[in-house]
C-alpha positions as CSV (number, residue, x, y, z in Angstrom):
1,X,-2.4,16.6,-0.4
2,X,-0.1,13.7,-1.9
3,X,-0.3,13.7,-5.8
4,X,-1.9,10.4,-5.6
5,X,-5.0,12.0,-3.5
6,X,-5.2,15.2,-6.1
7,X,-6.1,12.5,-8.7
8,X,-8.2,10.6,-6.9
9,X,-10.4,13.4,-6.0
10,X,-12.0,14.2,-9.3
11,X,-13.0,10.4,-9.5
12,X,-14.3,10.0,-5.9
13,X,-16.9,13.1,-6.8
14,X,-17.8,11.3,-10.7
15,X,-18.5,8.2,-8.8
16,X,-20.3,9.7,-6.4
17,X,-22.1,12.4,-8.5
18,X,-23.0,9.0,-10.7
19,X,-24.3,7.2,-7.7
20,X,-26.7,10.1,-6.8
21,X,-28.0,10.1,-10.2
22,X,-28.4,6.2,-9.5
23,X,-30.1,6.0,-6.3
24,X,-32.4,8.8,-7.7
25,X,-33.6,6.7,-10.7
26,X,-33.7,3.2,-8.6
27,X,-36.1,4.7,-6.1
28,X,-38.8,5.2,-8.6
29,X,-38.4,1.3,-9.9
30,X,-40.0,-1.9,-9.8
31,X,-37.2,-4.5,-9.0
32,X,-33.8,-4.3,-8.8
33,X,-31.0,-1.6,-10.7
34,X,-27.8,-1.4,-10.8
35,X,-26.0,1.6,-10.6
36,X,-22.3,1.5,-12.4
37,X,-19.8,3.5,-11.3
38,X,-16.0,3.7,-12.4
39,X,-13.7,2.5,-10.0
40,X,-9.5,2.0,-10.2
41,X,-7.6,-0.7,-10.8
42,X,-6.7,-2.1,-7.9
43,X,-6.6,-5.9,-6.2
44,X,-9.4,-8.1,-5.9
45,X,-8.4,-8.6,-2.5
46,X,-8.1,-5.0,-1.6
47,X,-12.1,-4.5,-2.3
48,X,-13.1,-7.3,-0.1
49,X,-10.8,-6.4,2.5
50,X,-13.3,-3.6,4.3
51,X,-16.2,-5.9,4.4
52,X,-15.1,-8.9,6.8
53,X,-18.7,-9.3,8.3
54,X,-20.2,-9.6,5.3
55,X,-20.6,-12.4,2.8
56,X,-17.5,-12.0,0.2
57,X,-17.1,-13.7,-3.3
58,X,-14.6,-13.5,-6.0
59,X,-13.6,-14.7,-8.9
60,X,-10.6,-14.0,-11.2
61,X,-9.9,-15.8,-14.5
62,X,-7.9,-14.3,-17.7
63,X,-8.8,-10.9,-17.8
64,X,-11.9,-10.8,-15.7
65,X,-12.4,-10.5,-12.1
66,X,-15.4,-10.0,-10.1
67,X,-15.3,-9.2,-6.5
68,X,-18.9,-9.4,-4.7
69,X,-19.3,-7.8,-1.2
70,X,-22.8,-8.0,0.9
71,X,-26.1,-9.6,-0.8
72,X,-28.8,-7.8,-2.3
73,X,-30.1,-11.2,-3.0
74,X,-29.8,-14.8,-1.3
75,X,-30.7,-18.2,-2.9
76,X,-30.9,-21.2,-1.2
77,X,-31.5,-25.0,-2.2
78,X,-32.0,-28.3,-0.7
79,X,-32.0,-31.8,-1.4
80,X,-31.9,-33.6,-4.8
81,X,-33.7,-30.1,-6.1
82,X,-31.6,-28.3,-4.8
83,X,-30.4,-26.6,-8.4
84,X,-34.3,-26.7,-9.1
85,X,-34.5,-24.1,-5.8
86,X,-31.4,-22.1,-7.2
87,X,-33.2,-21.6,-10.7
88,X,-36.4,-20.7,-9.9
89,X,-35.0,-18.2,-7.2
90,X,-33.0,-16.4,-10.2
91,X,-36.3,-16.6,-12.4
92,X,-37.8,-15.2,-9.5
93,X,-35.8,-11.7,-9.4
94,X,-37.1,-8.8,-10.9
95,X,-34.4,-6.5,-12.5
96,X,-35.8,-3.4,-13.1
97,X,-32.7,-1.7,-15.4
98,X,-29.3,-0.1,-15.3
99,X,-27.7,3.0,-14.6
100,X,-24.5,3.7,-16.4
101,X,-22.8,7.0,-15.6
102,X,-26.4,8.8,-14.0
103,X,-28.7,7.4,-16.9
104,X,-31.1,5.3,-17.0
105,X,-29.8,2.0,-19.5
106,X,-30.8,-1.5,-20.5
107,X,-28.9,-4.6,-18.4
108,X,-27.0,-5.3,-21.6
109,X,-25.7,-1.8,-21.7
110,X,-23.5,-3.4,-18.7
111,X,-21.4,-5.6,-20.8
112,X,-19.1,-7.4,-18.4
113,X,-20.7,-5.9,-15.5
114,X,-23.7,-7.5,-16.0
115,X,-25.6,-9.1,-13.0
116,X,-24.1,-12.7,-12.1
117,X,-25.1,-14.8,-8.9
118,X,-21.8,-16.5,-7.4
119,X,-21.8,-19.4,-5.4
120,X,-22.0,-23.1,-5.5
121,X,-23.8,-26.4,-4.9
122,X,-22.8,-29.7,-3.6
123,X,-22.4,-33.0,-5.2
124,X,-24.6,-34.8,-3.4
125,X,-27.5,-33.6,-0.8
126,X,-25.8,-33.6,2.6
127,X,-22.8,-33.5,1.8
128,X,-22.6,-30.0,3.3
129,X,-24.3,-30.7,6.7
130,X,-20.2,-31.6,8.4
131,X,-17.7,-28.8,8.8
132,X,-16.0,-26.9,7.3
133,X,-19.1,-26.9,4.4
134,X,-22.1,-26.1,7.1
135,X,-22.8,-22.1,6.0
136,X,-23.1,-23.2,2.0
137,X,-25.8,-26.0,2.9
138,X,-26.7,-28.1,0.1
139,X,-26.6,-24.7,-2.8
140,X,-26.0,-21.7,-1.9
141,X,-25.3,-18.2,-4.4
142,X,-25.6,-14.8,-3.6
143,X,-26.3,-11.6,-6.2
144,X,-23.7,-9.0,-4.8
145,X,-24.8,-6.1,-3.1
146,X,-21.7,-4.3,-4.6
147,X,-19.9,-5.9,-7.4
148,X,-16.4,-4.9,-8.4
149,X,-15.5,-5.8,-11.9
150,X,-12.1,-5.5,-13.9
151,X,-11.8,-6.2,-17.7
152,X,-9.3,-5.5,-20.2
153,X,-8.1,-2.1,-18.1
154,X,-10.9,-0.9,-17.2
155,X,-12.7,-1.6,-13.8
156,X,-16.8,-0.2,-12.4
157,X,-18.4,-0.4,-9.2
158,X,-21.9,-2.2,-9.5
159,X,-24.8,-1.8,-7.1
160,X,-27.3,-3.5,-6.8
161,X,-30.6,-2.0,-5.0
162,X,-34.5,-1.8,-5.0
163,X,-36.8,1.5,-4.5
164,X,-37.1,0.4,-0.9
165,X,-33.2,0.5,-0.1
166,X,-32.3,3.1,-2.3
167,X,-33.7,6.0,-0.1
168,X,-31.0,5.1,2.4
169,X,-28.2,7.8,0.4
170,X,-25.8,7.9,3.0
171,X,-25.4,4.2,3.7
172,X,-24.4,3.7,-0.3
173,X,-22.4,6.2,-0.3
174,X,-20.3,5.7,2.4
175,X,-19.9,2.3,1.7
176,X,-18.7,3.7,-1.7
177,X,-16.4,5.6,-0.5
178,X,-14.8,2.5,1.5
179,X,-14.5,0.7,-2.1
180,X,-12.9,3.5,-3.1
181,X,-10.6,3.9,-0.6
182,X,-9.2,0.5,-2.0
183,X,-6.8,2.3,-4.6
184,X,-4.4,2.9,-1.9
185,X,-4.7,-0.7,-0.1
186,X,-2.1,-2.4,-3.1
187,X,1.1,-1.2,-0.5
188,X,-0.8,-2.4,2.4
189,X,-1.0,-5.7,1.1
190,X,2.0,-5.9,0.1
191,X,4.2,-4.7,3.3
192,X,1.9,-7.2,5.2
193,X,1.8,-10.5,3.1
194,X,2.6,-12.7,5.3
195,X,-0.1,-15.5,6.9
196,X,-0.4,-16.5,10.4
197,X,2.0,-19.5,11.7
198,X,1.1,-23.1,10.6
199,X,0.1,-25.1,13.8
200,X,-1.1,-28.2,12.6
201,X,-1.2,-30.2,8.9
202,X,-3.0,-33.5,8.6
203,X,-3.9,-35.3,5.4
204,X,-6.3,-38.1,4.7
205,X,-5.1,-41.5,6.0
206,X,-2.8,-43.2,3.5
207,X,-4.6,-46.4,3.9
208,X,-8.3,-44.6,3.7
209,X,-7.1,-42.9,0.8
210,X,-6.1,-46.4,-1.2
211,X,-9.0,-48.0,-0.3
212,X,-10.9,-45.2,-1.9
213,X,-9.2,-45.7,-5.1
214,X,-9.8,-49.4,-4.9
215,X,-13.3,-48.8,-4.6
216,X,-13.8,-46.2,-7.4
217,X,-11.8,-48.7,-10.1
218,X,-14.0,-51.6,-8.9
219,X,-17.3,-49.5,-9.5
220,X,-15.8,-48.6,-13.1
221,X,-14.6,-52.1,-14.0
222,X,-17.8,-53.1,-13.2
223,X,-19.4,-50.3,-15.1
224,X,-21.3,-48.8,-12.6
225,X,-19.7,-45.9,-13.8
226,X,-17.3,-44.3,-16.4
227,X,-15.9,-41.5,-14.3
228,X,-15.2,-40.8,-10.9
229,X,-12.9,-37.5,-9.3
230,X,-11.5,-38.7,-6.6
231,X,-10.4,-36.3,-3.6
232,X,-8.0,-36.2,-0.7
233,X,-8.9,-34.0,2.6
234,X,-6.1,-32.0,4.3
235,X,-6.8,-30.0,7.5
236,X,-4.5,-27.0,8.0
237,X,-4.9,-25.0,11.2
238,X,-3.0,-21.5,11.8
239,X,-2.1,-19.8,14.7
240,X,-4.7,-17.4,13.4
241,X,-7.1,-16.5,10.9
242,X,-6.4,-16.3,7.0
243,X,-6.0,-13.1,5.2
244,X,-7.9,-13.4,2.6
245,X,-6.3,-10.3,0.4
246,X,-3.2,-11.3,0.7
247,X,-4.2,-15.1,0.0
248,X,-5.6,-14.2,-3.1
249,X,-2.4,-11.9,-4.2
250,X,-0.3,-14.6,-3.4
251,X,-3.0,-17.0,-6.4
252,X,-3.1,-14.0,-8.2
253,X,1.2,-14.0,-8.5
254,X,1.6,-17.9,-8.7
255,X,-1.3,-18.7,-10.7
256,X,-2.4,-16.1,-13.0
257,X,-3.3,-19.0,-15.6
258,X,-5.6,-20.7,-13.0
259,X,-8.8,-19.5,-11.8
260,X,-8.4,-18.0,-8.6
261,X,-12.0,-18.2,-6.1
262,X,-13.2,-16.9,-3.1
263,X,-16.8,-17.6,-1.2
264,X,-17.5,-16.5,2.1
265,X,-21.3,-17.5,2.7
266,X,-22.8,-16.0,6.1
267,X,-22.0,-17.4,9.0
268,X,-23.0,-21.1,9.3
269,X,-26.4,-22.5,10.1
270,X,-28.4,-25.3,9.1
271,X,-30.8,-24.7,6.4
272,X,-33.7,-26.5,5.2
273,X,-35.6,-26.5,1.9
274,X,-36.8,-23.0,0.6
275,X,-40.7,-23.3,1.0
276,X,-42.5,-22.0,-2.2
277,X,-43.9,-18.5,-2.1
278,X,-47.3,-17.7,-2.0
């Protein structure tokens, strides 16, 4: 055993004795808890990594970074209520507590681990029924099934689970141990860093993209309105598909003082207004 794993050891079996305690306490609740384990320091992009089939988020800015992987809670909205849908969803989840190191805690007791929905909405309705925006639909956030979270040095494992799903032990704890697993992926990532071969780069027409700009002054000389952001597609195509770890090391290194995001809905389908609950 490398001196790496002899240290690693002792804090596999705290996380795991922690989410035992966890799972023990969420089975006898009414809603949702979320069990907080420590976890290492390691890459966003390294806990992600393990969990391709699964909807994947992150989010790094300053000294915080969240990385969600699977959904213990999908929200969905449509149309021009479609942040309307996304609110009352959230209102709509029952949050039963915390666990923090095997005991029973408040939410708040969570501090930067606190529960957060990641996703994002549209501009307008429709605007995500075209490729490449078709899985997001008009809003679309998630609440993590596992959330990683880093803060000034220190770094926890969050999971988020009901009575129902909390009976299922060995799924939750060996997709723990796959998170944890991540503290050795940094080397990984970096011997391997590179991105498949670019095949094909093709920006907006010159001409469309003018025209757009001649349009957006006219509607704010004639004050239509007082603001308008404009935007210019590109489509890039690889010889294969992205890696999204090393993607985000690559933002991480070149653009620490930028915030650096990743969403990864389910896979695409066309969705249509949430209907109201009984």
């Amino acid at each position: 055993m490398t001196a790496a794993a002899a240290q690693a050891a002792p804090a596999e079996r705290s996380a795991a004795a922690a989410l035992a305690a966890g799972l023990a306490i969420a089975a006898r609740a009414r809603g949702l808890t979320f069990i907080a384990v420590p976890a290492p320091i390691v890459p966003a992009g390294a806990i992600i990594d393990g969990f391709r089939d699964q909807p994947r988020a992150v989010w790094a800015a300053g000294e915080l970074t969240l990385a969600g992987v699977g959904s213990a809670r999908e929200l969905r909205g449509a149309g021009a209520e479609r942040w309307d849908d996304i609110v009352r969803g959230a209102r709509a989840i029952h949050v039963a507590g915390a666990v923090i190191d095997g005991a029973a805690a408040a939410t708040a007791a969570l501090g930067g681990a606190r529960p957060r929905l990641i996703g994002g909405a549209a501009f307008a309705p429709g605007a995500a029924d075209r490729a490449p925006w078709i899985g997001f639909g008009d809003a679309w956030f998630m609440l993590p099934r596992w959330t990683y979270v880093r803060e000034a040095g220190r770094a926890q494992l969050v999971l988020a689970i009901d009575g129902a799903d909390a009976g299922d032990a060995p799924r939750w704890h060996g997709e723990l141990a796959r998170l944890l697993a991540a503290q050795g992926a940094p080397a990984r990532a970096q011997a391997g860093s590179g991105q498949p071969a670019l095949v094909e780069l093709q920006p907006a027409g010159a001409d469309q993209w003018r025209a757009q700009i001649v349009e957006i002054t006219d509607a704010i000389a004639r004050g239509a309105c007082s603001k308008i952001v404009a935007a210019r597609t590109c489509t890039v195509a690889l010889a294969g598909a992205v890696r999204a770890p090393e993607l985000l090391a690559a933002l991480d290194h070149r653009h620490a003082d930028c915030a650096r995001v990743l969403i990864q809905p389910p896979e695409p389908a066309r969705w249509s207004r949430p209907r109201p609950s009984a």
